[in-house]
Backbone bond lengths (Angstrom), bond angles and torsions (degrees), N, CA, C in turn:
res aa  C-N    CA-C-N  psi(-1)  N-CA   C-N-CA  omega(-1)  CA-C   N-CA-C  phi
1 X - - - 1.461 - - 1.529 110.70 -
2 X 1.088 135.77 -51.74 1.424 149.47 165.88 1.386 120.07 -58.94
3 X 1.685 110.20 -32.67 2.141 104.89 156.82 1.902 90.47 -54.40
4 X 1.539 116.35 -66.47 1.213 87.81 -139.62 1.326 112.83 -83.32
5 X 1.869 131.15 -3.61 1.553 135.98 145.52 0.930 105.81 -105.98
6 X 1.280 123.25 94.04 1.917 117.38 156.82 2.055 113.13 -59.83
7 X 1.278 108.64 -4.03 1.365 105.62 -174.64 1.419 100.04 -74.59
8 X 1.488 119.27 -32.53 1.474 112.34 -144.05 2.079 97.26 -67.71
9 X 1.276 77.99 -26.10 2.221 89.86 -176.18 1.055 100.05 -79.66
10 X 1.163 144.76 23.67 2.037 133.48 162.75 1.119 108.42 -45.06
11 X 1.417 134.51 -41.00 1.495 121.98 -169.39 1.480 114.36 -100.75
12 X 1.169 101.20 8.81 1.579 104.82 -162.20 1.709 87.51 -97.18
13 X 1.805 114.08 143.65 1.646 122.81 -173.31 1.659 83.00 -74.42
14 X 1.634 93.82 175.49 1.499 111.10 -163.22 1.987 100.94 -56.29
15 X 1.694 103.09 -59.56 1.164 136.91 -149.95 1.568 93.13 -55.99
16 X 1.644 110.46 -34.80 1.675 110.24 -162.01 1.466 70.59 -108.24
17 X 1.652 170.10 -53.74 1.311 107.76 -179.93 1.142 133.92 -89.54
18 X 1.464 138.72 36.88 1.297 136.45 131.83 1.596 103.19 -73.13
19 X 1.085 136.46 -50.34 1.736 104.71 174.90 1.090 134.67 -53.39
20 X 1.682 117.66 -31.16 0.934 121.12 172.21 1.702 123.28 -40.28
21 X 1.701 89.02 -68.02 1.103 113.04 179.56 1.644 126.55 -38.02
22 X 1.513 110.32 -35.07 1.096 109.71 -179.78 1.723 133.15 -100.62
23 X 2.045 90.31 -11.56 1.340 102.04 164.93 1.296 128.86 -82.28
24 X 1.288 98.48 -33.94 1.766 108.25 -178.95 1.633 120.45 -112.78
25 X 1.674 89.15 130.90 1.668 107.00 -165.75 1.261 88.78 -134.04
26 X 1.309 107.31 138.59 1.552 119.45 -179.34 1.619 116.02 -111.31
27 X 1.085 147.21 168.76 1.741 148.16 162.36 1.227 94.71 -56.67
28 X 1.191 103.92 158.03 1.384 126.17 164.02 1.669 120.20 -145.04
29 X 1.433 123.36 126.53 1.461 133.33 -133.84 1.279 72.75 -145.25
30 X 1.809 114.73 133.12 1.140 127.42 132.87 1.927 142.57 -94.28
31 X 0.803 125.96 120.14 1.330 133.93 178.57 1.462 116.39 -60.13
32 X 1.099 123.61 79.40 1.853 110.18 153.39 1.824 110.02 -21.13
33 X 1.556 109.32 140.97 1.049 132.60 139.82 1.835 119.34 -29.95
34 X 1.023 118.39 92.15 2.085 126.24 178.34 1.412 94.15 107.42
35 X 1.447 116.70 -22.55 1.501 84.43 178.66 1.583 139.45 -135.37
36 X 1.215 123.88 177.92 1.507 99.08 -176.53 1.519 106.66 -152.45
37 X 1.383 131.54 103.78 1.398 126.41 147.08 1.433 91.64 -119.16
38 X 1.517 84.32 151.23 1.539 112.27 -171.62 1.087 133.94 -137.66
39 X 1.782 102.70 -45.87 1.522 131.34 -173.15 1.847 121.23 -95.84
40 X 1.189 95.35 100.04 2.010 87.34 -171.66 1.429 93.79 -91.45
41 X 1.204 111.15 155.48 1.373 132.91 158.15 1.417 116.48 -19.29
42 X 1.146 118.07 96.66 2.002 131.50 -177.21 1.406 111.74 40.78
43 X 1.761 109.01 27.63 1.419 112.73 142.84 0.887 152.77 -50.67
44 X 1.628 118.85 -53.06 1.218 139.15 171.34 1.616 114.61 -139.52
45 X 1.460 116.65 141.17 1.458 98.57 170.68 1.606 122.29 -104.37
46 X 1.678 101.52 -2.36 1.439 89.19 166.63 1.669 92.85 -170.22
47 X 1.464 118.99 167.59 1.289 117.08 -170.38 1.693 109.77 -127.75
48 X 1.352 119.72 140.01 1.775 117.03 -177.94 1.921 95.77 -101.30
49 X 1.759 94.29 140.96 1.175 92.10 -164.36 1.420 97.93 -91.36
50 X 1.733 124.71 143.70 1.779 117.06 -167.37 1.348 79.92 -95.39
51 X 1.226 130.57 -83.73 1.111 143.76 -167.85 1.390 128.37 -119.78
52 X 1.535 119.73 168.55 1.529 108.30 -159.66 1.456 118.48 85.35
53 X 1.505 93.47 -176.19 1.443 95.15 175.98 1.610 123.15 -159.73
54 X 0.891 123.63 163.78 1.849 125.36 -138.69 1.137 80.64 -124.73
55 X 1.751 129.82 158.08 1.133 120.94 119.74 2.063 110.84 -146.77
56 X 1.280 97.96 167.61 1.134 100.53 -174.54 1.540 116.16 -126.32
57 X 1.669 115.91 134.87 1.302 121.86 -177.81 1.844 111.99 -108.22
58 X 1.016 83.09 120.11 1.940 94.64 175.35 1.682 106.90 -79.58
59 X 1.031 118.62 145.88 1.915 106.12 141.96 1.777 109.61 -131.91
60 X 1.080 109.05 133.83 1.994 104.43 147.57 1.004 91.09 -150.38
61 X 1.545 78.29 143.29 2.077 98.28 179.11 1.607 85.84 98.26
62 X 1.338 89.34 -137.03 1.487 128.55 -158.77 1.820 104.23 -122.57
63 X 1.611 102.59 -22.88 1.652 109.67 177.95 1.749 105.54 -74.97
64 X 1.326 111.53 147.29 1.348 118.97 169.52 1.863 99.05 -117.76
65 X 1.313 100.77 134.89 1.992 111.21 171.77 1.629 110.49 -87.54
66 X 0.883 120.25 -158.25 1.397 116.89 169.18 1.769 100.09 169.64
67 X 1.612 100.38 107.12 1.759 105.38 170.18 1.260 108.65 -98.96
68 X 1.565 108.67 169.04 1.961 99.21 -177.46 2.078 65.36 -127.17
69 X 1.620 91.66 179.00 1.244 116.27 -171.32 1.683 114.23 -166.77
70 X 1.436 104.22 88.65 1.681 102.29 -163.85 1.628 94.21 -104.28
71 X 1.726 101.43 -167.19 1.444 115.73 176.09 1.340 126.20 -45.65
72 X 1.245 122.42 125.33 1.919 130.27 -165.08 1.693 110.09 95.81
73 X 1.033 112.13 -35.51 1.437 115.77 144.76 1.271 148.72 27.62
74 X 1.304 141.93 64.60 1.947 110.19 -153.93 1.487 79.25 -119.22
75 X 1.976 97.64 141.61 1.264 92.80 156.16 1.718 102.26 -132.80
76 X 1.224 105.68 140.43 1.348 127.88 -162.25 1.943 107.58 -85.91
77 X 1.374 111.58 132.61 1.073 125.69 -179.09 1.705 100.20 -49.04
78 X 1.638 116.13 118.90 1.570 100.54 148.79 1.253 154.74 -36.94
79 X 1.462 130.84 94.21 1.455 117.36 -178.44 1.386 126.80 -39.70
80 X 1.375 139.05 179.59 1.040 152.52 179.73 1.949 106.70 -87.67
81 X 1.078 120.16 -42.94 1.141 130.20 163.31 1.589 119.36 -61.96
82 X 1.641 112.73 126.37 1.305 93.20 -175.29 1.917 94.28 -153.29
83 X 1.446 100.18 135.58 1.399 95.32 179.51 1.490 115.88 -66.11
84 X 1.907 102.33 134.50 1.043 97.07 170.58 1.563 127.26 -83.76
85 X 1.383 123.65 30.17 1.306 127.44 153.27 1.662 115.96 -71.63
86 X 0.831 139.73 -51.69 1.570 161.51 103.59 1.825 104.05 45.91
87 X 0.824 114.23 52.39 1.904 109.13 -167.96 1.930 106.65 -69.83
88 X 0.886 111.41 -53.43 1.197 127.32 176.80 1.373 118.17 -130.21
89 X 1.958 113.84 140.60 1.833 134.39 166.87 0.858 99.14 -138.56
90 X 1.191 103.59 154.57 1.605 131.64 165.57 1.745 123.75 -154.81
91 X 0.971 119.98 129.49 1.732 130.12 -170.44 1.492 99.19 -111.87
92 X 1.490 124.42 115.83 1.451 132.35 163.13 1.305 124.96 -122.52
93 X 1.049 111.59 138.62 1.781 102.72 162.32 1.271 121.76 -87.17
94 X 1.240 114.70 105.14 1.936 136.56 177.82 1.649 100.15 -44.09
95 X 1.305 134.27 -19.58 1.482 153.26 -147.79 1.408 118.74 -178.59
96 X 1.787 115.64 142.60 1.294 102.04 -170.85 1.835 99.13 -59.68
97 X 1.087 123.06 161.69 1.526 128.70 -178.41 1.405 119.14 -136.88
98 X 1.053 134.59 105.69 1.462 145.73 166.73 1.696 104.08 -42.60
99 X 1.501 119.72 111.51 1.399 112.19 162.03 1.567 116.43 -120.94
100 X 1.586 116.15 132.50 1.322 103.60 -178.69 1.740 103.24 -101.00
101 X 1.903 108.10 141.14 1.494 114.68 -154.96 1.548 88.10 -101.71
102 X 1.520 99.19 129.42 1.467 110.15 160.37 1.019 134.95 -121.48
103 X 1.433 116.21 120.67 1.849 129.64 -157.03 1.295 115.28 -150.82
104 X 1.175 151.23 -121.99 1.089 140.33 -144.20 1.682 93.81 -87.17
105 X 1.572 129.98 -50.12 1.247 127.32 -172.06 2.029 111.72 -34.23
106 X 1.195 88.43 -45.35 2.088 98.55 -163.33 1.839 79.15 -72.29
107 X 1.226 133.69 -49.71 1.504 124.68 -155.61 1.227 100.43 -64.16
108 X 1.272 121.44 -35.69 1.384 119.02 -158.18 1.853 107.35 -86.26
109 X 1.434 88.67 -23.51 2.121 107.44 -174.75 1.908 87.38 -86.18
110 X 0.999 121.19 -35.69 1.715 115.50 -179.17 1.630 103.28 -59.25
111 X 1.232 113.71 -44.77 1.584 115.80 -171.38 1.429 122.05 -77.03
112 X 1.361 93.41 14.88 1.403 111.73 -170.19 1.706 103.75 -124.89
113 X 1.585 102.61 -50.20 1.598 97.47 -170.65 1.653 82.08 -128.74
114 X 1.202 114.51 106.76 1.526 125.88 -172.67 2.212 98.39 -58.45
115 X 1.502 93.98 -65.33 1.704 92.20 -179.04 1.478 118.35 -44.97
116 X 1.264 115.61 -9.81 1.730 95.73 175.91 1.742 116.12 -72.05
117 X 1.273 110.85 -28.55 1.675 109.57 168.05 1.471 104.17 -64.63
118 X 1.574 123.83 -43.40 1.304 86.22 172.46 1.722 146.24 -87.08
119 X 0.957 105.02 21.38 1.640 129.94 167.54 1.782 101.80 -76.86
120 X 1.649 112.98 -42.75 1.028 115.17 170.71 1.256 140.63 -44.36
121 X 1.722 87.08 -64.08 1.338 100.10 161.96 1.849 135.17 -76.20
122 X 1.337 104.82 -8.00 1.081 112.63 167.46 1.541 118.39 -73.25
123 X 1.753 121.55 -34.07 0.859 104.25 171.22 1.928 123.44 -87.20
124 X 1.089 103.58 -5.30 1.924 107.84 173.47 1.731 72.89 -67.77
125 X 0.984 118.87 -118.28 1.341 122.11 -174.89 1.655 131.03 25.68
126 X 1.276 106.12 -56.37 1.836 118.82 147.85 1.707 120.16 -54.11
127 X 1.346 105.53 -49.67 1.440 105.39 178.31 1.797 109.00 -71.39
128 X 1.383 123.62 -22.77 1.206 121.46 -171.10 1.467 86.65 -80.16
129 X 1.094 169.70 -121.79 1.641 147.64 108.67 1.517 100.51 114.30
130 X 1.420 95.59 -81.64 1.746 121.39 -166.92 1.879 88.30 -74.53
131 X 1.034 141.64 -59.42 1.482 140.02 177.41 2.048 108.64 -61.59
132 X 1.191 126.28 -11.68 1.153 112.02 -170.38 1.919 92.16 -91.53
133 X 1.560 102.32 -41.28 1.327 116.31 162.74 1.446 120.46 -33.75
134 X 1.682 111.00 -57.77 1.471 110.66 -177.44 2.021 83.78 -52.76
135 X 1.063 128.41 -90.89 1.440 133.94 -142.86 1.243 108.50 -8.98
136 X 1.708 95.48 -52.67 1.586 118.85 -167.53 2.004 107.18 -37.41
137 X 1.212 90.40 -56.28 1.731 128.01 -165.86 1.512 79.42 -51.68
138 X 1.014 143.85 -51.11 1.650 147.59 -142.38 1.411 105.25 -84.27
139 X 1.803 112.74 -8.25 1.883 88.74 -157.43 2.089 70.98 -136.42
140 X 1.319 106.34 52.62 1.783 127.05 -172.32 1.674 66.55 -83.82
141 X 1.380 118.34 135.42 1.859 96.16 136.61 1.638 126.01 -78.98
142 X 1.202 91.87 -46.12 1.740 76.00 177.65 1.878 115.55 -102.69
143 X 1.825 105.83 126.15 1.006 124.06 176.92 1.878 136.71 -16.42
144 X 1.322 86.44 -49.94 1.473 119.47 -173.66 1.876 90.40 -68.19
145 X 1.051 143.86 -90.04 1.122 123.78 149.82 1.263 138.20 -8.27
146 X 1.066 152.23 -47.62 1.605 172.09 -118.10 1.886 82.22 -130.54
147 X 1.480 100.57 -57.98 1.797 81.33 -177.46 1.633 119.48 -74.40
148 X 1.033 105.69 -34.76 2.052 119.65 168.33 0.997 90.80 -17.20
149 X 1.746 109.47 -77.86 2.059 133.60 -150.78 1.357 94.12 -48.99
150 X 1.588 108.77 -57.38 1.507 111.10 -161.26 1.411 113.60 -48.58
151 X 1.492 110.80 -68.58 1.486 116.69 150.10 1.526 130.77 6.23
152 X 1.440 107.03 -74.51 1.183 113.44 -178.45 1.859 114.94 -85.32
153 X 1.107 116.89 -17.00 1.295 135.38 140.93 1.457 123.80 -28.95
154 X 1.099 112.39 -61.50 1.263 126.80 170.59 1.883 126.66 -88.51
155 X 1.505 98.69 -15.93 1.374 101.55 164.48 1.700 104.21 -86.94
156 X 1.143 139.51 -24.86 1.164 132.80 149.89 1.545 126.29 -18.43
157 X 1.460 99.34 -61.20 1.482 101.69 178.98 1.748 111.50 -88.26
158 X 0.798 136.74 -41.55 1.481 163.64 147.80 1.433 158.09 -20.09
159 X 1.420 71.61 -65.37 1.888 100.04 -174.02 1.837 114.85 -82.80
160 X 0.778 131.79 140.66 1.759 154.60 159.43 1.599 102.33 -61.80
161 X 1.169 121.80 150.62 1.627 124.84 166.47 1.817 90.86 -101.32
162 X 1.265 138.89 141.28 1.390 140.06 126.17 1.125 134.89 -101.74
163 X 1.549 133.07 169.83 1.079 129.75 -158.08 2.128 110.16 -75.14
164 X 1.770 106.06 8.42 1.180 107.91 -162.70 1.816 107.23 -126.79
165 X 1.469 106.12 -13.78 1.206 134.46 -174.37 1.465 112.91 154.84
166 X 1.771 99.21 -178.13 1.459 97.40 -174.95 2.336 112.22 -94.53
167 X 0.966 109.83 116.21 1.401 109.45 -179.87 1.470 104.34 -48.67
168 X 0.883 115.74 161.72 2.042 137.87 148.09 1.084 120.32 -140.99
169 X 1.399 106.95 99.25 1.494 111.07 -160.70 1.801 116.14 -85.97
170 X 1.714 111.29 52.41 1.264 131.27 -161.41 1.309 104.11 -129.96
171 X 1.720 123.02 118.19 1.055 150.38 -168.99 1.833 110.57 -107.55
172 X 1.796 98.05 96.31 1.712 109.94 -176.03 1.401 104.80 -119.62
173 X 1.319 109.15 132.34 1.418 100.34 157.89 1.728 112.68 -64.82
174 X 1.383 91.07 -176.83 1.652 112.00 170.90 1.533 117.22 -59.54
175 X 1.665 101.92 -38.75 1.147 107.70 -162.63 1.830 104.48 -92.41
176 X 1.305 112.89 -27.54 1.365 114.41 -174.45 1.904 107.89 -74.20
177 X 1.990 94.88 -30.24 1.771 98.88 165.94 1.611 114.50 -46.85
178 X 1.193 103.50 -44.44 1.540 113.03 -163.77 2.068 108.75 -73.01
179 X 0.891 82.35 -52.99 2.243 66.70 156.78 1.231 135.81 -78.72
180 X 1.650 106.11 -0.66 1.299 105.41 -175.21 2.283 90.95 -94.11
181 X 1.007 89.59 -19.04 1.275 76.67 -177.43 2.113 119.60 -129.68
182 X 1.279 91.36 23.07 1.348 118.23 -163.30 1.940 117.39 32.18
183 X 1.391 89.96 102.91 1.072 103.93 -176.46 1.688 116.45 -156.06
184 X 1.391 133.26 -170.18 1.178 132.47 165.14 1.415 116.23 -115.70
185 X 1.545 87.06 138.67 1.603 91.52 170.40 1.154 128.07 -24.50
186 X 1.263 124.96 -58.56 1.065 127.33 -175.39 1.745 124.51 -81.62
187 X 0.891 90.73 -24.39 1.899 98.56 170.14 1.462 96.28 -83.50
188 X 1.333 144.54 0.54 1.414 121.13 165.13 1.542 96.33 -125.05
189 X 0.793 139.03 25.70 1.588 154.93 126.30 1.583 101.58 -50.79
190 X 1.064 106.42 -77.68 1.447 113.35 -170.93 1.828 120.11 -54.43
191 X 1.471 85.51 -59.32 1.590 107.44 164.73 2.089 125.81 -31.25
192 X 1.771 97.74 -41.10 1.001 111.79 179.35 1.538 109.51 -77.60
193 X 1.554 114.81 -38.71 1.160 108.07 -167.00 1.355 104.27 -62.14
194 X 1.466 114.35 -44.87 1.692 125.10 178.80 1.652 118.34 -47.40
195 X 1.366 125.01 -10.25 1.523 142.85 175.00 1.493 104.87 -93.66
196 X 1.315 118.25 -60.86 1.117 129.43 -178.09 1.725 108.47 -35.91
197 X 1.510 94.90 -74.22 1.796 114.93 -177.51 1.583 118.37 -59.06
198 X 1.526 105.00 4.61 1.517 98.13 -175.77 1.532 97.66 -130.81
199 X 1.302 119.39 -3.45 1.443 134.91 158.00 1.594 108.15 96.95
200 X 1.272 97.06 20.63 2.108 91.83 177.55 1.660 123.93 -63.00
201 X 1.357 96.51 -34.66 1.249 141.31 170.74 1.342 153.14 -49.63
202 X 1.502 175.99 14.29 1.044 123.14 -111.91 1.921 88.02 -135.87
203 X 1.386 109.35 154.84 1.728 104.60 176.70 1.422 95.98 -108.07
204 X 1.473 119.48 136.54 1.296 155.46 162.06 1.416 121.06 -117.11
205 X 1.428 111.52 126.65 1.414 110.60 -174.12 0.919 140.67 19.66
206 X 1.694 125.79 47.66 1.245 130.49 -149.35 1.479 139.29 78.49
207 X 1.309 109.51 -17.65 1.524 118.65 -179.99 1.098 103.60 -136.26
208 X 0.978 129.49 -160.17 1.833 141.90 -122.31 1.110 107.45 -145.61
209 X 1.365 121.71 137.09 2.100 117.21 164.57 1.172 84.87 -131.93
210 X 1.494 113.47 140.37 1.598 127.11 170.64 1.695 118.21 -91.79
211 X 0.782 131.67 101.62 1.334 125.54 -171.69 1.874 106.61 -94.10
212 X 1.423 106.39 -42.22 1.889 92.45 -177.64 1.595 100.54 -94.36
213 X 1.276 110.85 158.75 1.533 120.53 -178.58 1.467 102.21 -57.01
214 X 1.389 100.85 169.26 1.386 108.26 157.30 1.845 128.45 -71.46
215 X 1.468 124.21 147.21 0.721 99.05 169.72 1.354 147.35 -88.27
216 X 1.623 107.96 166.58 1.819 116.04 -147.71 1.707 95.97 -101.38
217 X 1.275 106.16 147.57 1.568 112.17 175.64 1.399 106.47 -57.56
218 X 1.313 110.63 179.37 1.870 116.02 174.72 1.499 93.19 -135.63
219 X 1.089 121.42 130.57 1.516 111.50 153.81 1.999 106.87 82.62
220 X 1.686 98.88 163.45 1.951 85.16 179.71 1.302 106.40 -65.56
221 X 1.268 105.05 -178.11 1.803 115.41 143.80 1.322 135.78 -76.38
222 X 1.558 125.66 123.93 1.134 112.72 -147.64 1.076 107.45 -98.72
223 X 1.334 118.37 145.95 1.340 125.95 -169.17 1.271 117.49 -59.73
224 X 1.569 126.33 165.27 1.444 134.13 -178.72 1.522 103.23 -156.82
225 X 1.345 92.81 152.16 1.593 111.02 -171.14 2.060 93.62 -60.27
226 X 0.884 111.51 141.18 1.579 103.88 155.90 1.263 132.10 -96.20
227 X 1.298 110.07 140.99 1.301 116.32 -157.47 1.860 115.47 -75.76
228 X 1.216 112.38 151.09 1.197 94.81 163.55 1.376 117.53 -166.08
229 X 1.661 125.66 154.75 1.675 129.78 178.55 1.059 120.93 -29.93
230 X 1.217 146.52 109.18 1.751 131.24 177.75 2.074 106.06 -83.58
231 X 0.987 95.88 98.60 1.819 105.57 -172.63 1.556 90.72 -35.51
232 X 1.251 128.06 -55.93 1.878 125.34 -156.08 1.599 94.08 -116.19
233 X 1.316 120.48 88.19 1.641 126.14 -176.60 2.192 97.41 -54.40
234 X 1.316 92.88 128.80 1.739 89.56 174.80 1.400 113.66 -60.08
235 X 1.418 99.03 146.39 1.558 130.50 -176.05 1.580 98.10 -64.32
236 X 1.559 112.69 145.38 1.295 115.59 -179.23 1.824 112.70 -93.66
């Protein structure tokens, strides 16, 4: 598990992650392209993605979300609890995808070297991070922007620097842009062309080179009331 993320052992001392490393080996399950079972019955409680790529579609309402989920990756077994706002999910692999399954092996290597869960949890923690970010990206007012962020969002996890801009070597339609950053097809149709023609942009073999930065705030952040628990919710 640690050949193929050495991140997940950051906290772990040198000595315990070379043991780690050499005691604990996990399954490794590949995913066909459309599809995904993964999780058997108190098999595994969550899986790191090696390679490939995941993604996941939300709906409530009438809105559809759309997360991607590449290499370093964790995706965590579903609870039993599930909001009923939540109408429709679905988990696919966009590409066949290498997942390594973690279950009793890591529980039993945690009770041994306590800091390897927290590498774990440090990295859910990044992905909760990088997804609170997408939200951010969502309430862009104007589109053309909203896709930039995303962009560089995703070259974050992703992307190559070259000597001409930074690549993202990630292949979206128009329409899959538009849930990742809630929008319409066709307004990020348009949106793109408006990147393209002003040179932020450029499409290469399917993916993307970023040439203008991302965009920069204007002005502070404006303040907001803070929120808070009401101990005795008002009487109706």
């Amino acid at each position: 598990m640690l050949e193929a993320e050495p991140d997940i052992g950051r906290f772990l001392m040198p000595r315990e992650r070379t043991a780690v490393a050499e005691a604990v080996s996990v399954p490794v399950a590949t995913v066909l392209r459309g599809e995904f079972t993964l999780f058997g019955e108190g098999e595994s409680f969550a899986a790191l993605v090696l390679e490939g790529m995941l993604f996941q579609r939300l709906r409530v309402a009438d809105q559809v979300a759309l997360r991607l989920l590449g290499p370093g990756d964790i995706l965590a077994v579903g609870g039993t609890l599930r909001s009923p706002l939540l109408r429709q999910a679905e988990c696919r692999a966009a590409a066949p995808t290498q997942l390594a399954l973690l279950g009793d092996e890591v529980l039993s290597a945690a009770r041994r070297w306590p800091r390897l869960m927290a590498g774990l949890h440090a990295r859910i923690g990044e992905q909760s991070e990088r997804l609170a970010i997408q939200l951010v990206i969502c309430q862009i007012p104007r589109v053309e922007e909203r896709l930039l962020a995303l962009l560089w969002l995703l070259a974050e996890s992703w992307g190559r620097v070259t000597p001409v801009g930074t690549a993202v070597p990630v292949s979206l339609t128009h329409e899959a842009l538009g849930e990742l950053i809630g929008a319409r097809r066709s307004t990020v149709t348009l949106a793109l062309k408006a990147l393209t023609e002003r040179g932020a942009i450029l499409r290469q073999d399917g993916s993307w080179l970023l040439v203008e930065s991302p965009p920069e705030p204007i002005g502070e952040m404006p303040s907001v009331q803070e929120p808070r628990l009401l101990a005795d919710p008002p009487s109706s």
